[in-house]
N, CA, C and O atoms as a GROMACS GRO file, in nm:
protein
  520
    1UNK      N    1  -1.376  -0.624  -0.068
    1UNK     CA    2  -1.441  -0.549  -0.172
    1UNK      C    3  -1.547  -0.463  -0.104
    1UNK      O    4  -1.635  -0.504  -0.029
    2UNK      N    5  -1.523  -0.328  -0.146
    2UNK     CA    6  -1.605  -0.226  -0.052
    2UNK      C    7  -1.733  -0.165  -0.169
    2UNK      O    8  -1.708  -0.130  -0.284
    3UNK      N    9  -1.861  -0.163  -0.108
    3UNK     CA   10  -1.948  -0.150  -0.248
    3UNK      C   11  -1.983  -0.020  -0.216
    3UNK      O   12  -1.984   0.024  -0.102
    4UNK      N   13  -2.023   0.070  -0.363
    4UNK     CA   14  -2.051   0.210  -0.330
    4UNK      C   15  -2.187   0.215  -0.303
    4UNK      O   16  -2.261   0.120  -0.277
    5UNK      N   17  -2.225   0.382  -0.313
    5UNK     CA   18  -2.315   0.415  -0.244
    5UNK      C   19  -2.508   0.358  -0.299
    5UNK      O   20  -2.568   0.389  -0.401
    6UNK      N   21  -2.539   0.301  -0.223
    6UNK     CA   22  -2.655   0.262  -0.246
    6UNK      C   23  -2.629   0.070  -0.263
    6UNK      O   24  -2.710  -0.023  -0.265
    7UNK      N   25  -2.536   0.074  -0.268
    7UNK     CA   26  -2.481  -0.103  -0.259
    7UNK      C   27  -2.522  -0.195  -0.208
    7UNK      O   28  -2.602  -0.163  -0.121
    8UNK      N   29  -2.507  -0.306  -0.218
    8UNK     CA   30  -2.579  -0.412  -0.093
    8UNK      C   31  -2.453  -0.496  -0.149
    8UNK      O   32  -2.366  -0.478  -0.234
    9UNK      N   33  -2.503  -0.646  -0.015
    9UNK     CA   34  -2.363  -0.742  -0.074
    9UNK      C   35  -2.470  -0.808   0.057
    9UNK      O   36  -2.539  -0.742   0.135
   10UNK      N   37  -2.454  -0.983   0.046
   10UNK     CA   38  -2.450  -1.022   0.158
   10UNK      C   39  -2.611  -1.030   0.281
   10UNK      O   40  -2.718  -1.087   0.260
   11UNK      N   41  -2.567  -0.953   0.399
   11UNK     CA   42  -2.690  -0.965   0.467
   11UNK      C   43  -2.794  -0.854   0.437
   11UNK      O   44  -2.905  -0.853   0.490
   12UNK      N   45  -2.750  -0.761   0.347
   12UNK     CA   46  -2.810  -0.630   0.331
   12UNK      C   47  -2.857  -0.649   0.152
   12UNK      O   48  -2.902  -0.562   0.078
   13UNK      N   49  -2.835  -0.753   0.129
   13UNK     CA   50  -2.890  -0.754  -0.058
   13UNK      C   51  -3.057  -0.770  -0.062
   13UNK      O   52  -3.123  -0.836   0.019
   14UNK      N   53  -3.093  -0.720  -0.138
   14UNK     CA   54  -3.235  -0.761  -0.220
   14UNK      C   55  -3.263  -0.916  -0.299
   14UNK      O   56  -3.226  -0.956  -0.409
   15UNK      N   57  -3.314  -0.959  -0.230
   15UNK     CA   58  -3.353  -1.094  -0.267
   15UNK      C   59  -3.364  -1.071  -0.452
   15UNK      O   60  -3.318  -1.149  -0.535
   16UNK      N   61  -3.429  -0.961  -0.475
   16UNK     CA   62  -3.456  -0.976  -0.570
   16UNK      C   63  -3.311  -0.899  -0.723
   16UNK      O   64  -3.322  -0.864  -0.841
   17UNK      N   65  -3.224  -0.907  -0.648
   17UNK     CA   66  -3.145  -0.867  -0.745
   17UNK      C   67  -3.005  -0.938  -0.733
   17UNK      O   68  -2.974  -1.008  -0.637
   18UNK      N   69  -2.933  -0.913  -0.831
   18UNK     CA   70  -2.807  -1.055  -0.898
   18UNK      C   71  -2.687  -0.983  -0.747
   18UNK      O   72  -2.711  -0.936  -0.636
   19UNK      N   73  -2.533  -1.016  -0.843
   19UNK     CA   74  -2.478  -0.967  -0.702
   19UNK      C   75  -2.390  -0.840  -0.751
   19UNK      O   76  -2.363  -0.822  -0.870
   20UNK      N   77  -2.353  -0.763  -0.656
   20UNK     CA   78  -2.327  -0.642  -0.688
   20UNK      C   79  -2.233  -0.616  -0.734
   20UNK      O   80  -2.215  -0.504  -0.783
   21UNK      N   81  -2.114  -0.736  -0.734
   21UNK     CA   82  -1.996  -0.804  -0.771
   21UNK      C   83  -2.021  -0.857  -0.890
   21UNK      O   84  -2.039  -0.977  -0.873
   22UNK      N   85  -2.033  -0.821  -1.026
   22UNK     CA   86  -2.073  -0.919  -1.154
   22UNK      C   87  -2.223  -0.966  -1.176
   22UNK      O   88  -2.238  -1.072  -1.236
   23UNK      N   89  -2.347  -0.890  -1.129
   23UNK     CA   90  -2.402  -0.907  -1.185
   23UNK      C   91  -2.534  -1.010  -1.166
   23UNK      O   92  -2.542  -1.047  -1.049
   24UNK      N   93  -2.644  -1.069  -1.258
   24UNK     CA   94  -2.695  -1.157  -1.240
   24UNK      C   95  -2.613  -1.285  -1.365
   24UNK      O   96  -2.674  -1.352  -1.448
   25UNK      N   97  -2.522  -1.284  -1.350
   25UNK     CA   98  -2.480  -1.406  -1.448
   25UNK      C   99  -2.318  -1.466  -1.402
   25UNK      O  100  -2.248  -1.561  -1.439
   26UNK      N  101  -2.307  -1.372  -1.320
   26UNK     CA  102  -2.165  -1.417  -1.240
   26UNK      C  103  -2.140  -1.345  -1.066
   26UNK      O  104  -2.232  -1.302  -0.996
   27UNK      N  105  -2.018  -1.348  -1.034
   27UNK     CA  106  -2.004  -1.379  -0.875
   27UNK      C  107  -1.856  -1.340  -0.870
   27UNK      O  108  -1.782  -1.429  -0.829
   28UNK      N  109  -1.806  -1.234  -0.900
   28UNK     CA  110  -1.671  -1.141  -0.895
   28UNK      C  111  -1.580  -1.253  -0.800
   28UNK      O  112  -1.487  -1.332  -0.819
   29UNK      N  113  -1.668  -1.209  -0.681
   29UNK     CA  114  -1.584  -1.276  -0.520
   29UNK      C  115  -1.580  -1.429  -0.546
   29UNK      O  116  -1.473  -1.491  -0.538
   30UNK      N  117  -1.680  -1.481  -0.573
   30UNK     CA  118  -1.713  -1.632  -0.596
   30UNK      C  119  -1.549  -1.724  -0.720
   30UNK      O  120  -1.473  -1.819  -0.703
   31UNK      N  121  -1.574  -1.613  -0.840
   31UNK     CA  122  -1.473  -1.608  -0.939
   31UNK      C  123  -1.312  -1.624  -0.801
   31UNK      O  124  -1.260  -1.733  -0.773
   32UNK      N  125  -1.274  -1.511  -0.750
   32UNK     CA  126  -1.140  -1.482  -0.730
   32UNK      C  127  -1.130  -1.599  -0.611
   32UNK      O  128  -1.024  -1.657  -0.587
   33UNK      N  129  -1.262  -1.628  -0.537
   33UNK     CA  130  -1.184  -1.735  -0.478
   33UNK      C  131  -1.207  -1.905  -0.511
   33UNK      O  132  -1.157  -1.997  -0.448
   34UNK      N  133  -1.290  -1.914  -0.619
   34UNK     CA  134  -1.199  -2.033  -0.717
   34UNK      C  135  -1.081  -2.057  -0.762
   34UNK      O  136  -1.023  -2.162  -0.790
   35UNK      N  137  -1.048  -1.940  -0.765
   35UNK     CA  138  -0.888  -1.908  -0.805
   35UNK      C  139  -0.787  -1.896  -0.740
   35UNK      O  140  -0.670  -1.889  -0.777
   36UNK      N  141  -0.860  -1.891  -0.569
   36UNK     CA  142  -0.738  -1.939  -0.499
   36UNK      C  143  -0.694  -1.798  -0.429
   36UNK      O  144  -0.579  -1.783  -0.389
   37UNK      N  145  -0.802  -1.686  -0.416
   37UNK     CA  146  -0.792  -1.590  -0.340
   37UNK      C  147  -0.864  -1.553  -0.240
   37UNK      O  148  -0.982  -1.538  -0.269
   38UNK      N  149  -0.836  -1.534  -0.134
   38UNK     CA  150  -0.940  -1.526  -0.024
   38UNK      C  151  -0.988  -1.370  -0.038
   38UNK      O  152  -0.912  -1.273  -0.041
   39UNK      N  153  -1.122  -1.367  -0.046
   39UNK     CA  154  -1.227  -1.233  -0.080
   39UNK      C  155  -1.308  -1.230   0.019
   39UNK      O  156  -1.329  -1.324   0.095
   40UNK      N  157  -1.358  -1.124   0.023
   40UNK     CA  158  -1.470  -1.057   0.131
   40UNK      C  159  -1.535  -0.986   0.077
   40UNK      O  160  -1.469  -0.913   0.003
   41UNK      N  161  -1.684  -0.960   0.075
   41UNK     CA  162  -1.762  -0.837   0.036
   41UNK      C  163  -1.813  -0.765   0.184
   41UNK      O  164  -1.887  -0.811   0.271
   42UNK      N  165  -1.759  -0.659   0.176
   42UNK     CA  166  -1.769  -0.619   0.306
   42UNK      C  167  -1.940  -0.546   0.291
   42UNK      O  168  -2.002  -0.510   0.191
   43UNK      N  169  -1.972  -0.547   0.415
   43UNK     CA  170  -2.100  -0.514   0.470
   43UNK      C  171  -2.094  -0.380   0.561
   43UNK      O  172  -2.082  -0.358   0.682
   44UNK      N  173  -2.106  -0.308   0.455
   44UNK     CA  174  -2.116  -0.107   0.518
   44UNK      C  175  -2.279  -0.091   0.442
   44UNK      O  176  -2.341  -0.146   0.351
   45UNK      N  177  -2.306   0.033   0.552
   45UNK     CA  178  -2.397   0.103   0.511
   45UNK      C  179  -2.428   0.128   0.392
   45UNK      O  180  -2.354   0.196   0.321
   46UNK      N  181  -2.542   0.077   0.349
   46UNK     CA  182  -2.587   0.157   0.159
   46UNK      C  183  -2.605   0.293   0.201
   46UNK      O  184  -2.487   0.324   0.211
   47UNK      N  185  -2.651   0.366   0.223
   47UNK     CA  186  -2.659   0.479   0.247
   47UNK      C  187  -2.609   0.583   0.340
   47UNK      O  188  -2.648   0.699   0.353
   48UNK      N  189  -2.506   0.514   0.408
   48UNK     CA  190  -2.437   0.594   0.519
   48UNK      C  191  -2.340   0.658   0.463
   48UNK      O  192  -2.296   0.626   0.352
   49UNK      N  193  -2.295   0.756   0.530
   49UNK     CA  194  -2.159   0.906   0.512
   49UNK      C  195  -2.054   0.782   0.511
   49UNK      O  196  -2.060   0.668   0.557
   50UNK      N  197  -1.943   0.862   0.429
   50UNK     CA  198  -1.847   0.816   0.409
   50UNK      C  199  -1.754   0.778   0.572
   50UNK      O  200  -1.662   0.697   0.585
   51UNK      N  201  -1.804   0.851   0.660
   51UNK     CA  202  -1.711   0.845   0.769
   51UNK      C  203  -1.808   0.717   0.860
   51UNK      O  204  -1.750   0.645   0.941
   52UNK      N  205  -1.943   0.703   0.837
   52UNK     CA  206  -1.964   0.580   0.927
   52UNK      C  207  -1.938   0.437   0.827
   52UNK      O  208  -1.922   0.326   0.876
   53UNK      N  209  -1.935   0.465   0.677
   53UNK     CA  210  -1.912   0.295   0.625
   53UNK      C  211  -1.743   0.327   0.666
   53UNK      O  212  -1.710   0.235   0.741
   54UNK      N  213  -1.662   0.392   0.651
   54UNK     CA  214  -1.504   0.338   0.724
   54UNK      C  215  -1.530   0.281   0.863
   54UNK      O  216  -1.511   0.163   0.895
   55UNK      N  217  -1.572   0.370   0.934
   55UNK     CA  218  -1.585   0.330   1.065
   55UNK      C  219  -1.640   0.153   1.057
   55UNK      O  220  -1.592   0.063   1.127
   56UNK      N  221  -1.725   0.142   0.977
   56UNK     CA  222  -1.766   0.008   0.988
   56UNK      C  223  -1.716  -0.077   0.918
   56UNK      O  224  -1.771  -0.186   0.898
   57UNK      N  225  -1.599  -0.040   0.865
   57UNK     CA  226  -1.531  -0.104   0.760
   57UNK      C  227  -1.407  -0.161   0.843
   57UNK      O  228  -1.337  -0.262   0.845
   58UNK      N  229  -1.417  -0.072   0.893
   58UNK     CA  230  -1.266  -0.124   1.018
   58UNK      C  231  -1.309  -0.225   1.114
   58UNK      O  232  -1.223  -0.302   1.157
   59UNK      N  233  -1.468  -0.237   1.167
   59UNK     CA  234  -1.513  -0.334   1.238
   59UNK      C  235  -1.540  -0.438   1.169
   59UNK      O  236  -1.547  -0.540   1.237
   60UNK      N  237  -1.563  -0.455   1.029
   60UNK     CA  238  -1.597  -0.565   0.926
   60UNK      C  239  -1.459  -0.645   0.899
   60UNK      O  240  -1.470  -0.760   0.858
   61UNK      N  241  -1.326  -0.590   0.921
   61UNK     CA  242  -1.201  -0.623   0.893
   61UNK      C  243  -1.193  -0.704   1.064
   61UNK      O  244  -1.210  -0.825   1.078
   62UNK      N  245  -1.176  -0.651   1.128
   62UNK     CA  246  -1.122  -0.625   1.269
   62UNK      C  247  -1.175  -0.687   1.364
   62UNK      O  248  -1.103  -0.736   1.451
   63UNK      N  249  -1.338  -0.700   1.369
   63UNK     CA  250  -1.443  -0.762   1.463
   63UNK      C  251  -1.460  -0.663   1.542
   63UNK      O  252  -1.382  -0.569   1.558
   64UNK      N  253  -1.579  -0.683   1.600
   64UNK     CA  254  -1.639  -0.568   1.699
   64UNK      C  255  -1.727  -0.498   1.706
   64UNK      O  256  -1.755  -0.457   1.594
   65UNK      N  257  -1.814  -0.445   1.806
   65UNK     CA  258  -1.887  -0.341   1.817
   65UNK      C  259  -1.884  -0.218   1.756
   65UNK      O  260  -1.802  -0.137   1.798
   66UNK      N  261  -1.962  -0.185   1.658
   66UNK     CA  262  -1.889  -0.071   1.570
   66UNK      C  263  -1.900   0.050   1.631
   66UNK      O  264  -2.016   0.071   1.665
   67UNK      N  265  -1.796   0.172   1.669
   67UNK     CA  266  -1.799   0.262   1.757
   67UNK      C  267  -1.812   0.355   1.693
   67UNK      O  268  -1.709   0.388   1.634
   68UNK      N  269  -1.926   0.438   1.670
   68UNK     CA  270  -1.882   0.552   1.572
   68UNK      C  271  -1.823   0.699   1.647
   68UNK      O  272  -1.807   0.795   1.572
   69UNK      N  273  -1.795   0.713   1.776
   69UNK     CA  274  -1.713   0.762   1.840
   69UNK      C  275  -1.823   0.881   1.911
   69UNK      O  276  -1.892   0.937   1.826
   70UNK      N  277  -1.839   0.913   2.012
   70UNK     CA  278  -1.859   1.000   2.115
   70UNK      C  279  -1.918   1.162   2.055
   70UNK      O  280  -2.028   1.214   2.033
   71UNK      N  281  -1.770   1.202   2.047
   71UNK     CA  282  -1.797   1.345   1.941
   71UNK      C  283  -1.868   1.342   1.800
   71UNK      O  284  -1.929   1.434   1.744
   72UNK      N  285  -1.845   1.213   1.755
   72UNK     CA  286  -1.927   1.207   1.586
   72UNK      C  287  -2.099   1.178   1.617
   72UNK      O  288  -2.185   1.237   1.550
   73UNK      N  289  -2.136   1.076   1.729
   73UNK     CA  290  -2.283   1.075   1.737
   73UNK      C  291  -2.312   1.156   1.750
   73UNK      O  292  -2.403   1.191   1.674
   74UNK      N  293  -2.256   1.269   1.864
   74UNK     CA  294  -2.330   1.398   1.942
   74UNK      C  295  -2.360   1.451   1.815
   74UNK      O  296  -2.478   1.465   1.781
   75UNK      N  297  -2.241   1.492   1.723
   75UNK     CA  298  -2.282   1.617   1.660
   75UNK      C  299  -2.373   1.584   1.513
   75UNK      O  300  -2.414   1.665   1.429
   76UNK      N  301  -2.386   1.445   1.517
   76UNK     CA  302  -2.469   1.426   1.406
   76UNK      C  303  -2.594   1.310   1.469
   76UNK      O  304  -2.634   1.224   1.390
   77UNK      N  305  -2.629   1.312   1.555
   77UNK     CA  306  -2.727   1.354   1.632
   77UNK      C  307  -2.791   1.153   1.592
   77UNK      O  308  -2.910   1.125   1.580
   78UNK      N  309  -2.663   1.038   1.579
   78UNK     CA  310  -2.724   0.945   1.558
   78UNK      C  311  -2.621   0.839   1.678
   78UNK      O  312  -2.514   0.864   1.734
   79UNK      N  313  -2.700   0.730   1.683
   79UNK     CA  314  -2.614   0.658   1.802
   79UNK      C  315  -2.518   0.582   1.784
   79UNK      O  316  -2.500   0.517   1.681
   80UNK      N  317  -2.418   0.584   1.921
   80UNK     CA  318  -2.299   0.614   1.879
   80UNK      C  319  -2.239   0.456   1.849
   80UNK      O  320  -2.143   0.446   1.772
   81UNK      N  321  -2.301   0.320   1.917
   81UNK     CA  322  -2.265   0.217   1.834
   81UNK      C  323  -2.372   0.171   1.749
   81UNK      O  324  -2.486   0.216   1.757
   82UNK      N  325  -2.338   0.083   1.668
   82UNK     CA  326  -2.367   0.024   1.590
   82UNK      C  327  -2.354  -0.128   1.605
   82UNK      O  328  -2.316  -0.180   1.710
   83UNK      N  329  -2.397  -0.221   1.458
   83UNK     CA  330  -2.364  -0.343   1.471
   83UNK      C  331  -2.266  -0.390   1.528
   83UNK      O  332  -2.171  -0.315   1.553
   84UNK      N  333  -2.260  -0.540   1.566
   84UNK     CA  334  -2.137  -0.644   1.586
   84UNK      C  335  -2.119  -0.666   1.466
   84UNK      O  336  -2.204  -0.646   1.380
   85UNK      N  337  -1.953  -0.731   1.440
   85UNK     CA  338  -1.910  -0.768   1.337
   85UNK      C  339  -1.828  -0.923   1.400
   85UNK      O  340  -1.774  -0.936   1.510
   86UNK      N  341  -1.835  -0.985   1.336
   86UNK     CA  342  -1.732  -1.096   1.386
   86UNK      C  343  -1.641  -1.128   1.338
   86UNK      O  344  -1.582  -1.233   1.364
   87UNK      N  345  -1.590  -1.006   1.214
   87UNK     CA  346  -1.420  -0.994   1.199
   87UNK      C  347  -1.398  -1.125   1.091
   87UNK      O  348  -1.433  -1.241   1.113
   88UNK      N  349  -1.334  -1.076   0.976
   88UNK     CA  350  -1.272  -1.164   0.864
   88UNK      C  351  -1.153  -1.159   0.859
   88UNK      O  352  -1.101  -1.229   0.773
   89UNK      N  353  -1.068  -1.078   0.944
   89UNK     CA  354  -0.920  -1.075   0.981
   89UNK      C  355  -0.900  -1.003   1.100
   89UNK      O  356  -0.887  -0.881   1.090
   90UNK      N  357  -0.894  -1.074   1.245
   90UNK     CA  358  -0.925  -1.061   1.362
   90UNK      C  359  -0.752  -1.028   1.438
   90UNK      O  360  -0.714  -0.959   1.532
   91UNK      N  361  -0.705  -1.091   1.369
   91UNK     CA  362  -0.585  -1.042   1.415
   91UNK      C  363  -0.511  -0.945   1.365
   91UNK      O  364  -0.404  -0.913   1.415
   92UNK      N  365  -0.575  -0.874   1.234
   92UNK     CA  366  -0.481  -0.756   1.160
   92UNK      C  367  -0.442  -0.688   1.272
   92UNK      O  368  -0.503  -0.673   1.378
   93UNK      N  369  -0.311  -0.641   1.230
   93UNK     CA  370  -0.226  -0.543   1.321
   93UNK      C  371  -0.151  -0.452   1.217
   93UNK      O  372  -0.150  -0.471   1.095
   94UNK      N  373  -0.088  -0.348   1.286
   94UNK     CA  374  -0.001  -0.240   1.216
   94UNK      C  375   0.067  -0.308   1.125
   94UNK      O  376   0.073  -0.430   1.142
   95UNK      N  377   0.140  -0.243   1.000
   95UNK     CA  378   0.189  -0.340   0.913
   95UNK      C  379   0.196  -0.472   0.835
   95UNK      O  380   0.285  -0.524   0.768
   96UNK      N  381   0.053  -0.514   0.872
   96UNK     CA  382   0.038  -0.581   0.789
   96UNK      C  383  -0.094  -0.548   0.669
   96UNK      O  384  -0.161  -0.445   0.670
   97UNK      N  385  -0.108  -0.644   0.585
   97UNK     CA  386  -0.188  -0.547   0.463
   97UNK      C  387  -0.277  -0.597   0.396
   97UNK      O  388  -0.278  -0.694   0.320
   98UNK      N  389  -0.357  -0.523   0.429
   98UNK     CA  390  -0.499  -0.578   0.373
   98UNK      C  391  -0.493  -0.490   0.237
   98UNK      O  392  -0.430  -0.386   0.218
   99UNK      N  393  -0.594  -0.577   0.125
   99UNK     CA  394  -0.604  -0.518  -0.027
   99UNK      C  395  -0.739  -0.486  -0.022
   99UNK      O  396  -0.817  -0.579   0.000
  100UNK      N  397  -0.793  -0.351  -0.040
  100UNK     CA  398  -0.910  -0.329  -0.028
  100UNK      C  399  -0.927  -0.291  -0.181
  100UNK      O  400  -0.833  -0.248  -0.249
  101UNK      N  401  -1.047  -0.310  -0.227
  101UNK     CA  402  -1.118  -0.310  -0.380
  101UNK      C  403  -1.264  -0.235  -0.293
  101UNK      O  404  -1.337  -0.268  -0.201
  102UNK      N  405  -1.245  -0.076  -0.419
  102UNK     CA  406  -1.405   0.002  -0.433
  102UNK      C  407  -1.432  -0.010  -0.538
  102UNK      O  408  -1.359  -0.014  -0.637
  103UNK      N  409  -1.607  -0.021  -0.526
  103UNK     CA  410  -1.615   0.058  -0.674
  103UNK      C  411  -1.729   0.219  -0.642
  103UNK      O  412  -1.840   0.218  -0.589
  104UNK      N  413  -1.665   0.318  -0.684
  104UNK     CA  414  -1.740   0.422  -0.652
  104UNK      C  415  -1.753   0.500  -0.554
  104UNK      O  416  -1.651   0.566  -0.532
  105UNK      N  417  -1.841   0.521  -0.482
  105UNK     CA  418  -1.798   0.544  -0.342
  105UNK      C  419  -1.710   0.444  -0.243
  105UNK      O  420  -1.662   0.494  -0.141
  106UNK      N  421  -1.690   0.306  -0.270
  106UNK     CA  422  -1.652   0.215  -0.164
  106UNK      C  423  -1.509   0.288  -0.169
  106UNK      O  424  -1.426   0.275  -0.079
  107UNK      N  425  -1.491   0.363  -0.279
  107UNK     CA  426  -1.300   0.359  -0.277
  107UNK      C  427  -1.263   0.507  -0.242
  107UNK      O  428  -1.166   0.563  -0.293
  108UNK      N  429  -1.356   0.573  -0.143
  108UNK     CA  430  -1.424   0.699  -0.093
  108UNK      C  431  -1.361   0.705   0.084
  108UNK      O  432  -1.301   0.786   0.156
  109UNK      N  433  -1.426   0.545   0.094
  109UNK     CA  434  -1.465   0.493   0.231
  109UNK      C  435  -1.354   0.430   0.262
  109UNK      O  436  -1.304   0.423   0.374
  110UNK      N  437  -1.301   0.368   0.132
  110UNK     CA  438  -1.141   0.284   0.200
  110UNK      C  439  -0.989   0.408   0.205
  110UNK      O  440  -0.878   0.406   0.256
  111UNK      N  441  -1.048   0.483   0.140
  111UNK     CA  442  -0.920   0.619   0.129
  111UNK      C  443  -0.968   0.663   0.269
  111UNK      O  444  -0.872   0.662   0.347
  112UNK      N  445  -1.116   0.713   0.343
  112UNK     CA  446  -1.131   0.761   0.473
  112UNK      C  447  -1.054   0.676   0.584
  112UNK      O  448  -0.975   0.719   0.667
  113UNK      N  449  -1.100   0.536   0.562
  113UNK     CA  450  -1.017   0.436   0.661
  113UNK      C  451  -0.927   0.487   0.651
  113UNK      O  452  -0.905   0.557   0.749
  114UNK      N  453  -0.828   0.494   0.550
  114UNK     CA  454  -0.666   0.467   0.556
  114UNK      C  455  -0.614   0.583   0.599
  114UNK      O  456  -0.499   0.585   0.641
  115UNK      N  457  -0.700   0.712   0.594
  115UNK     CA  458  -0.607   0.838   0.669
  115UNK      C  459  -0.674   0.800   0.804
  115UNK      O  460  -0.582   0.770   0.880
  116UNK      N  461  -0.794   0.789   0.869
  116UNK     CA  462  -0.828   0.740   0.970
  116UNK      C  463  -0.753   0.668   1.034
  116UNK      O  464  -0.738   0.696   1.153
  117UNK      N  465  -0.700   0.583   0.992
  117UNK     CA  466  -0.560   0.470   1.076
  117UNK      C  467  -0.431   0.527   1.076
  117UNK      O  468  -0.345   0.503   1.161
  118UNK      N  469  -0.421   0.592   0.995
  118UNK     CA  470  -0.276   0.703   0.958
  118UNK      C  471  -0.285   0.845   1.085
  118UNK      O  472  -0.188   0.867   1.157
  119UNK      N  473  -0.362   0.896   1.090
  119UNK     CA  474  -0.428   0.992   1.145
  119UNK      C  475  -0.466   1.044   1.212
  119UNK      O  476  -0.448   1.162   1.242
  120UNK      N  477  -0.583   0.905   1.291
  120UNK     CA  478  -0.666   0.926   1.411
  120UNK      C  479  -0.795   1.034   1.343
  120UNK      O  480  -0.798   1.101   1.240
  121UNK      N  481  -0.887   1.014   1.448
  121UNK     CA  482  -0.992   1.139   1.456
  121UNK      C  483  -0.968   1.229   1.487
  121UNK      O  484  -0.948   1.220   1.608
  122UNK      N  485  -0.951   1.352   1.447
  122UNK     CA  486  -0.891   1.495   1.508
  122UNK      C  487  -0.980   1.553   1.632
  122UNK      O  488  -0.940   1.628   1.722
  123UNK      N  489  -1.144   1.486   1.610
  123UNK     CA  490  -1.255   1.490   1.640
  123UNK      C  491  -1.271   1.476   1.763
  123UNK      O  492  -1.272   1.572   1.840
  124UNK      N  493  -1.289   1.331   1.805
  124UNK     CA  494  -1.289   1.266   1.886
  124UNK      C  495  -1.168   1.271   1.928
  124UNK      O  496  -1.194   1.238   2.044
  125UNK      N  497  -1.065   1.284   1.928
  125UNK     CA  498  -0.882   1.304   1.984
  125UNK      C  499  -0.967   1.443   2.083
  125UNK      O  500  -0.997   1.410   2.198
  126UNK      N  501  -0.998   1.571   2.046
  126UNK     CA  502  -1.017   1.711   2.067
  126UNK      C  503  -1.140   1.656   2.213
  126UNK      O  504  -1.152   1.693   2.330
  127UNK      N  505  -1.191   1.584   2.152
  127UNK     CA  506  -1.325   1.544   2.276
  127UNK      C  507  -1.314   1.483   2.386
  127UNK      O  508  -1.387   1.501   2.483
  128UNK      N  509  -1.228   1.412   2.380
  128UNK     CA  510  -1.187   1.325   2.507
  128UNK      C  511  -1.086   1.363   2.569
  128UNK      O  512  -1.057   1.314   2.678
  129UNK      N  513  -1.003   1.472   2.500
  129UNK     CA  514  -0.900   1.621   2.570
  129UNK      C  515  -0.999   1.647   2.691
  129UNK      O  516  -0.984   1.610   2.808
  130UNK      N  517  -1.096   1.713   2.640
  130UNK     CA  518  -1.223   1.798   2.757
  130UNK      C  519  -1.208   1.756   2.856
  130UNK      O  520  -1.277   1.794   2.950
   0.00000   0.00000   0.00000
């Protein structure tokens, strides 16, 4: 579950507010896996561009040093890793399938992932040509 913009979940929530998932009277994620579904609230940037919460969305899935790539720090003038993640599906590989849930922007950030993995960076592909 990918939260939109201004979101929290997790290590990035406000002590002082319910969860971003249902509220102060329930627990969305808490709900689906009583029920016997394994859930994640993923942990992206509240306020980051759509292209660094994918980027960190793929390290929140995946594990890892989050890379926001070479050509993307330079030209937006911020550094180029980021957090560790220690991965909630460490072995995903090609073809197999993860169910991602936005609300708002999160479903912004999971459409960027998915041409991003489809795709590549045109960006960073062009930069490391040089």
């Amino acid at each position: 579950m990918v939260h939109g913009f201004n979101g929290f979940t997790g290590d990035n929530k406000p002590t002082t507010e319910g969860n971003y998932w249902g509220g102060d009277k329930l627990s969305i994620s808490q709900d689906l896996r009583d029920n016997g579904y394994e859930t994640y609230e993923a942990s992206v940037g509240a306020l980051s561009s759509n292209y660094d919460r994918a980027v960190e969305l793929y390290y929140y899935i995946k594990g890892g040093t989050v890379d926001h790539g070479a050509a993307h720090a330079n030209k937006y003038g911020h550094e180029r890793y980021g957090r560790t993640y220690e991965g909630v599906y460490k072995d995903w590989q090609p073809g197999q399938q993860v169910h991602l849930v936005g609300h708002s922007m999160g479903g912004q950030t999971i459409r960027l992932l998915d041409t991003m993995l489809r795709e590549g960076n045109q960006e960073e592909i062009a930069y490391h040509q040089q």
